[in-house]
C-alpha positions as CSV (number, residue, x, y, z in Angstrom):
1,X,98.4,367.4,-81.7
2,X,96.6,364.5,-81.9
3,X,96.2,362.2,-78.3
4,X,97.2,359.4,-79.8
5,X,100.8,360.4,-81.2
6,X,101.4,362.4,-77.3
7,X,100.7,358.9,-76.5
8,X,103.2,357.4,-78.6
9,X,105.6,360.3,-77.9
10,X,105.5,359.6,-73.9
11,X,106.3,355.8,-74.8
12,X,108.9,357.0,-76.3
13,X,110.5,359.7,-73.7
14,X,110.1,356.5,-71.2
15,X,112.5,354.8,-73.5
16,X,115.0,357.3,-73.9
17,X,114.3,358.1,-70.1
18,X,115.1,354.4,-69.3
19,X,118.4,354.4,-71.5
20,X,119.9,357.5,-70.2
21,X,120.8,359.1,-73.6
22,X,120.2,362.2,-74.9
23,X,116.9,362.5,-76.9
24,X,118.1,365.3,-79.2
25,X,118.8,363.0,-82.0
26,X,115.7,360.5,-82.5
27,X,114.6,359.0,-85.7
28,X,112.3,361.8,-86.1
29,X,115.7,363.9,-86.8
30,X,116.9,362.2,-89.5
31,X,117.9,362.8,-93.0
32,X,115.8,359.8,-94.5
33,X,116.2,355.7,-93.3
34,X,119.1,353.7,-92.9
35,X,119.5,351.2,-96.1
36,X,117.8,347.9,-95.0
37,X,121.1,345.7,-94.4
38,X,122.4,343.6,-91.9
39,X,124.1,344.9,-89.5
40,X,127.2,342.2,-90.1
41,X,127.2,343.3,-93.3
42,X,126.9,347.1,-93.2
43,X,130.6,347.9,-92.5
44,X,132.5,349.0,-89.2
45,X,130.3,350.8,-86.6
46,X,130.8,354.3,-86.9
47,X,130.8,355.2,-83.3
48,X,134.2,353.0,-82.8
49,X,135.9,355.0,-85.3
50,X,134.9,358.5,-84.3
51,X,135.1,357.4,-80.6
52,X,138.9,356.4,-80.5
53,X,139.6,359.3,-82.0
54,X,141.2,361.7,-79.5
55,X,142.6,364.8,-81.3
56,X,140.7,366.9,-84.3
57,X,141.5,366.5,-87.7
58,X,144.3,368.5,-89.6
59,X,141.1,370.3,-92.0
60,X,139.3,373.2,-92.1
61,X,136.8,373.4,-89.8
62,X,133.4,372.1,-91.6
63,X,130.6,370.3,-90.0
64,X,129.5,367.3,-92.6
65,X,125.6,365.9,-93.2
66,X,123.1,366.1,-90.7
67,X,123.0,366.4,-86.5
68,X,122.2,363.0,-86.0
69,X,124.4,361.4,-88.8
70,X,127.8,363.3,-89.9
71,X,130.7,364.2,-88.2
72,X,133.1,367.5,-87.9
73,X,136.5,368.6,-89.7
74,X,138.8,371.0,-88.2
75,X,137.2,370.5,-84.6
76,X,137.6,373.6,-82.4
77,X,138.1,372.9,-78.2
78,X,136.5,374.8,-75.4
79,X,139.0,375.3,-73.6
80,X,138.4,373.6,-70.1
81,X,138.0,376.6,-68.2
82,X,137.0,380.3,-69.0
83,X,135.9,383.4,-67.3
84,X,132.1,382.5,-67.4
85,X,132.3,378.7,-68.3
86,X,133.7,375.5,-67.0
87,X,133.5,372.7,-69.5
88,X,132.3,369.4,-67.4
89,X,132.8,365.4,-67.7
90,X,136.4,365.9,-69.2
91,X,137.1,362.4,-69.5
92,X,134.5,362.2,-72.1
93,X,136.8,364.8,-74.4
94,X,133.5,366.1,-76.0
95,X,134.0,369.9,-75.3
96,X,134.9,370.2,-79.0
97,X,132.9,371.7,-81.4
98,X,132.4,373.4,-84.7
99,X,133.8,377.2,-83.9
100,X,130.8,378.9,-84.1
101,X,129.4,376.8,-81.5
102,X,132.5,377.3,-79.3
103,X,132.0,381.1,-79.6
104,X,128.3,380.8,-79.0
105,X,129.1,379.2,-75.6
106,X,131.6,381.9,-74.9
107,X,129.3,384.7,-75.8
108,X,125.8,382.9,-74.2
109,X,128.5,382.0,-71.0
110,X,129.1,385.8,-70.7
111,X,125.7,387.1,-70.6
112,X,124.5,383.9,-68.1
113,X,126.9,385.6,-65.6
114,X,124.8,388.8,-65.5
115,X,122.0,386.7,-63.9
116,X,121.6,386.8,-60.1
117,X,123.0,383.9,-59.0
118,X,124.9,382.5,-61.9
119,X,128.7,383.7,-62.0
120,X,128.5,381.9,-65.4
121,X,127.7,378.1,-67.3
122,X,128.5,374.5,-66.4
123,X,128.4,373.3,-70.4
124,X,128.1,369.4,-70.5
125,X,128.9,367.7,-74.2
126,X,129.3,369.2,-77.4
127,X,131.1,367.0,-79.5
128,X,134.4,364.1,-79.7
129,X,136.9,366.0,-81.6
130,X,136.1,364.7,-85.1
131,X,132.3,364.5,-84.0
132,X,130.5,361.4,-85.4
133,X,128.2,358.9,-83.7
134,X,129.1,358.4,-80.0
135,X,130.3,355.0,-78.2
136,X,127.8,356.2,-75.2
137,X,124.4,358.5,-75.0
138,X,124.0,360.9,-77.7
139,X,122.4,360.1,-81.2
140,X,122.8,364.1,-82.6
141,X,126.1,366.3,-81.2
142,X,127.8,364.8,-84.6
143,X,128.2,367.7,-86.0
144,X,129.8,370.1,-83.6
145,X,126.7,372.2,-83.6
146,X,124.8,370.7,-80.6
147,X,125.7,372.2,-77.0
148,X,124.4,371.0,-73.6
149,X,124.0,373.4,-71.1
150,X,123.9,372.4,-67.5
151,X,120.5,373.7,-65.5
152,X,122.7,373.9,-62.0
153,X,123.7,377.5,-61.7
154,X,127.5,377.9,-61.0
155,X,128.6,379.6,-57.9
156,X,132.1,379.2,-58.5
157,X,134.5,378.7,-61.4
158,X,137.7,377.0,-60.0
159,X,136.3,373.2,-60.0
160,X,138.5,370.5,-60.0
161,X,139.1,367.9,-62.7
162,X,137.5,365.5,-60.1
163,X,135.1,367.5,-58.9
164,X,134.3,368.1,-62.8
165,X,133.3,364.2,-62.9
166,X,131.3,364.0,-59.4
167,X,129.3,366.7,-59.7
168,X,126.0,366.4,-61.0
169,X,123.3,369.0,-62.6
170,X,119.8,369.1,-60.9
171,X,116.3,368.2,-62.4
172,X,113.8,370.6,-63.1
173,X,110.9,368.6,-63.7
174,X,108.0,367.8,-61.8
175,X,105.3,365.1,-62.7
176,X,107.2,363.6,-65.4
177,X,107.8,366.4,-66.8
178,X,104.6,368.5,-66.3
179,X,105.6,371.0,-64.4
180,X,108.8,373.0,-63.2
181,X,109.7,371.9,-60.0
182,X,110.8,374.1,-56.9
183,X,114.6,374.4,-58.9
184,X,112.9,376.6,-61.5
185,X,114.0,380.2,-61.3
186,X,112.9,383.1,-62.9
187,X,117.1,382.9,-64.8
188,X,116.2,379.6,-65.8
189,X,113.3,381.1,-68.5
190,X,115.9,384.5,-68.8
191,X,118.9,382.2,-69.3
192,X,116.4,380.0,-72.0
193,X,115.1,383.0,-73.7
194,X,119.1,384.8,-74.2
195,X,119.6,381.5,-76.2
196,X,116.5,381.1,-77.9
197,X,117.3,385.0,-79.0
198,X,120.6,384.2,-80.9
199,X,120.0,384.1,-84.5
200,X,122.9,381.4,-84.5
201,X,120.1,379.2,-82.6
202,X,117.9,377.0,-84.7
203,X,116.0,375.4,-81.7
204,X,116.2,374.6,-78.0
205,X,115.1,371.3,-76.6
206,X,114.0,371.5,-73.1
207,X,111.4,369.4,-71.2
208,X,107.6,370.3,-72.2
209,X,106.7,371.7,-68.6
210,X,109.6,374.3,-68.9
211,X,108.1,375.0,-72.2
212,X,104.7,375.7,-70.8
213,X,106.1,377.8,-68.1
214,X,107.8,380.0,-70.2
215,X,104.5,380.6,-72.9
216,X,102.6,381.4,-69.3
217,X,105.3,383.8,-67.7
218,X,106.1,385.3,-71.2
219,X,104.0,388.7,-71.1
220,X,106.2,390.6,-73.7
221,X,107.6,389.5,-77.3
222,X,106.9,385.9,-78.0
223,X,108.9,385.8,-80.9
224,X,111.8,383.6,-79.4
225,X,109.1,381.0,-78.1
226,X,108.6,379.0,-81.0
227,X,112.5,378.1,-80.7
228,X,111.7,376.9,-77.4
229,X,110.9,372.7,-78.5
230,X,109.6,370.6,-75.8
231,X,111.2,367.5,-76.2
232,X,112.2,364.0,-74.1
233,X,114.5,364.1,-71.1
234,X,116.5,367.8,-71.0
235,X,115.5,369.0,-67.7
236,X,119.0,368.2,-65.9
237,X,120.4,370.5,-69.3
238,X,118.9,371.9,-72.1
239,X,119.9,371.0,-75.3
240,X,121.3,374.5,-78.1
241,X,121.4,373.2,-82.0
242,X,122.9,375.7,-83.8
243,X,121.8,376.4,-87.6
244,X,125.0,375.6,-89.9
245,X,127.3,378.0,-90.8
246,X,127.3,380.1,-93.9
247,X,129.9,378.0,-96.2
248,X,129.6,374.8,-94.8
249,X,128.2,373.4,-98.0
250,X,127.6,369.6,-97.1
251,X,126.2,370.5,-93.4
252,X,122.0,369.8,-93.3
253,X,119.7,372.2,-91.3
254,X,117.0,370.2,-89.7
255,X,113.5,371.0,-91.3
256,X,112.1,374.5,-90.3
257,X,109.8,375.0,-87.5
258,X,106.1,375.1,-87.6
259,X,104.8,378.6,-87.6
260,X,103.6,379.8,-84.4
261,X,104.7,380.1,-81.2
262,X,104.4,375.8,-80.3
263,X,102.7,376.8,-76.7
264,X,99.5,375.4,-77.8
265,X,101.2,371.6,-79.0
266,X,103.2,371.8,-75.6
267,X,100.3,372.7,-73.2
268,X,98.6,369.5,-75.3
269,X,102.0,367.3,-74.4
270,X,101.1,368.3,-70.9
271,X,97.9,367.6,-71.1
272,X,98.5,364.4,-72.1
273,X,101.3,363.9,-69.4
274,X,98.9,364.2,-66.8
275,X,95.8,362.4,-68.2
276,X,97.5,359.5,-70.8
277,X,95.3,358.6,-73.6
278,X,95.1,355.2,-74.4
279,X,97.6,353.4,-76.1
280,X,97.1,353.0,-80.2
281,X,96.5,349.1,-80.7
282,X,97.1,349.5,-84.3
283,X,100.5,351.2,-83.9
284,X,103.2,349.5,-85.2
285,X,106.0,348.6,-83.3
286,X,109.3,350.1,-83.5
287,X,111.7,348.5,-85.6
288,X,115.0,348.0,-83.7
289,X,117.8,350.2,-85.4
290,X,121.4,349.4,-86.6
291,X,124.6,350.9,-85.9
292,X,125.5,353.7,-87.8
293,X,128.7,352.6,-90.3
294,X,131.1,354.9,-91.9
295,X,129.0,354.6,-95.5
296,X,125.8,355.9,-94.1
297,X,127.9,359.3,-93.3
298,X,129.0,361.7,-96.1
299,X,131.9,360.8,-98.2
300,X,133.8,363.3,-96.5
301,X,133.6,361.7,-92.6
302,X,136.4,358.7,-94.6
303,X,139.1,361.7,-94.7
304,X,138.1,363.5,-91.4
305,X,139.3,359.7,-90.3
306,X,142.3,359.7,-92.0
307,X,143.5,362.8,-91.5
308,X,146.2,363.8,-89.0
């Protein structure tokens, strides 16, 4: 990886740090560039559609175009509460998700609880109920196939709806996302690699000293590594995207992964962490981005709308 794009990339996780939103769904995600319109003449903003939406659409469940620009038919709840999960932030209504990603939480929720000192998940947002682009954070979770996973372990599965909002997950990071910090547990990596193991995963976004941690504790199979992506933010949660499903026709994958196991790119991230290079003078400057509208979504996110 070259110094000066780790550069660029730690510019950019000091923007997404600074705006509090979830870095799963950056430009570098998506299917192609918006068309170059005004943003007055584009159309209604997308997000204000999908975010007064408060039920799921009457359809069969089908998740429609890519993570970072589609939206989901047929959405499927976690239910608020289960015997290895507790769904967080309910007042956000974005434990709904495509069901394979429901049952992935289920099943990933289940095995988390056979870790000392977890009695099970915290899962933070999934998707609104029709997915889409978000009033607030997220750019990718449109598709009900993106899954946060809380980093605090749970000790107890009877929280309050209030206690639900107040509560908060704990960092993992140390030097700006180096190193693992004194949180890091040997059930963190174990809890990381179970996911990373699911063939339903396509890749995990966690912070790049979590990454580096993992390729240097990992003295068995490494096969599950390279699903392991060090990315911006993600060290209060990590971040599941799930490949789409068999059938759903009109959902995207994201482009494969690079061969290998990635340790070598995120030790290089790190690297660069901890000794910047200098910045590119002859980089251009990032172009601000329009809202998303309902036209730059597949045809089919108009009926998900209009549906009861």
């Amino acid at each position: 990886m070259k110094l000066r794009h780790v550069a660029s990339l730690i510019g950019l996780a000091v923007l997404a740090a600074c705006g509090g939103g979830d870095s799963g769904g950056t430009a570098s995600e998506e299917p192609g560039p918006l068309p170059e319109v005004s943003q007055a003449s584009a159309g209604p903003i997308a997000k204000q559609l999908f975010g007064a939406k408060r039920t799921p659409s009457a359809q069969k469940p089908d998740s429609l175009g890519f993570y970072s620009r589609g939206c989901l038919a047929g959405g499927t709840q976690l239910p608020e509460t289960g015997p290895t999960w507790q769904a967080m932030r309910l007042s956000r209504n974005r434990n709904w998700g495509n069901p394979e990603v429901v049952q992935f939480v289920k099943d990933l929720s289940a095995r988390a609880a056979t870790l000392p000192g977890w009695e099970g998940l915290y899962v933070g947002d999934i998707s609104q109920p029709r997915g889409g682009p978000m009033l607030t954070g997220h750019a990718s979770h449109q598709v009900g196939l993106d899954a946060d996973i809380w980093m605090l372990p749970p000790k107890r599965l009877n929280l309050s709806v209030a206690e639900r909002e107040s509560i908060s997950s704990i960092s993992l990071r140390r030097a700006n996302g180096a190193y693992v910090n004194e949180n890091w547990t040997p059930q963190h990596g174990q809890l990381l690699k179970m996911a990373a193991s699911d063939p339903r995963v396509a890749r995990i976004f966690v912070f790049p000293g979590a990454k580096v941690k993992m390729c240097n504790d990992e003295k068995g199979d490494r096969s599950y590594l390279h699903k392991i992506r060090p990315w911006y933010g993600h060290h209060y949660h990590f971040h599941v995207r799930l490949n789409c499903p068999k059938g759903d026709k009109a959902c995207q994958d994201q482009d494969p992964i690079p061969a290998g196991d990635g340790c070598a790119d995120a030790q290089a991230w790190v690297n660069s962490i901890l000794n910047p290079p200098p910045p590119d003078p002859n980089a251009p400057k990032p172009r601000p981005k329009r809202e998303l509208v309902l036209s730059d979504l597949p045809s089919q996110c108009a009926a998900v709308l209009a549906a009861n």
